[in-house]
N, C-alpha and C positions, 0 to 999 in steps of 0.2 A: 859587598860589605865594606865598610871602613875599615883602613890600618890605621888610621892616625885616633890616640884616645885622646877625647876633648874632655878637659877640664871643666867644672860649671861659670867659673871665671870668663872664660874664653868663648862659651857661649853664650853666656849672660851679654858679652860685649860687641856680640851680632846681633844681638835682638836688641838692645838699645840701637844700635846704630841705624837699624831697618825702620825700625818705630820714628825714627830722629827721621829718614828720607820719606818716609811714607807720608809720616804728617805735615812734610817742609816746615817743621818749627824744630826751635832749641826745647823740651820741655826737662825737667827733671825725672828722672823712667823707675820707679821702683816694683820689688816684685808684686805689690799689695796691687799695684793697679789693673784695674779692671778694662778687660781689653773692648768693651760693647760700651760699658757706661762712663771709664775714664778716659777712653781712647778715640772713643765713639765710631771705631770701626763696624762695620755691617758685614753680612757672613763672605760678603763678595770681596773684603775689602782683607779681611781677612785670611782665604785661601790664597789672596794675590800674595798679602806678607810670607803667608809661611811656604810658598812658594820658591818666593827668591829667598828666605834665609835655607831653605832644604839644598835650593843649589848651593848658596855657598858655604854649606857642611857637606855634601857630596851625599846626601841623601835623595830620595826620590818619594814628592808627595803621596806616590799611588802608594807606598808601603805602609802607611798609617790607615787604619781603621775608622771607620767612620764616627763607632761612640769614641774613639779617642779625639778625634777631632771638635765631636758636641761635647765634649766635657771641660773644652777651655775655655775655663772664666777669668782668669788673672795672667798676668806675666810670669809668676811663679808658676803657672800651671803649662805653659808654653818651655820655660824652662827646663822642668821633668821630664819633659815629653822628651823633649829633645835631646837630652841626657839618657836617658832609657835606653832611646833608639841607638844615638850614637856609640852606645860604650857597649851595652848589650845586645842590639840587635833586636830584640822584641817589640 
């Protein structure tokens, strides 16, 4: 389990950063955006990201659920998750 509580600031600003190396571009990242149709990520490309952001929150992919996993459509939705996980463990 995590000791450290992450703020949504603080992880908002992993997922911009990861999105920023994934895609090698500079883009503007908001929560609204859609990680398939604005991102144009594919489901492979996808477990890759949140792969490396789970290492670097000190989480581990295999603890996430699989409909949690199909149920992200947006940034914001990558965000809560990640929130969820790290502050509460669920």
């Amino acid at each position: 389990m995590n000791e450290k509580t992450w703020d949504n600031n603080s992880i908002y600003e992993i997922i911009q950063h990861q999105i920023i190396i994934q895609l090698k571009e500079e883009i503007e990242i908001s929560p609204e955006l859609r990680i398939k149709e604005d991102l144009g990520f594919s489901s492979l490309q996808l477990v890759f990201f949140l792969s490396e952001i789970t290492k670097k929150l000190n989480l581990n992919i295999f603890d996430f659920f699989d409909y949690e996993l199909l149920n992200l459509k947006c940034v914001a939705d990558i965000l809560a998750l990640l929130s969820k996980k790290l502050n509460n463990g669920n």
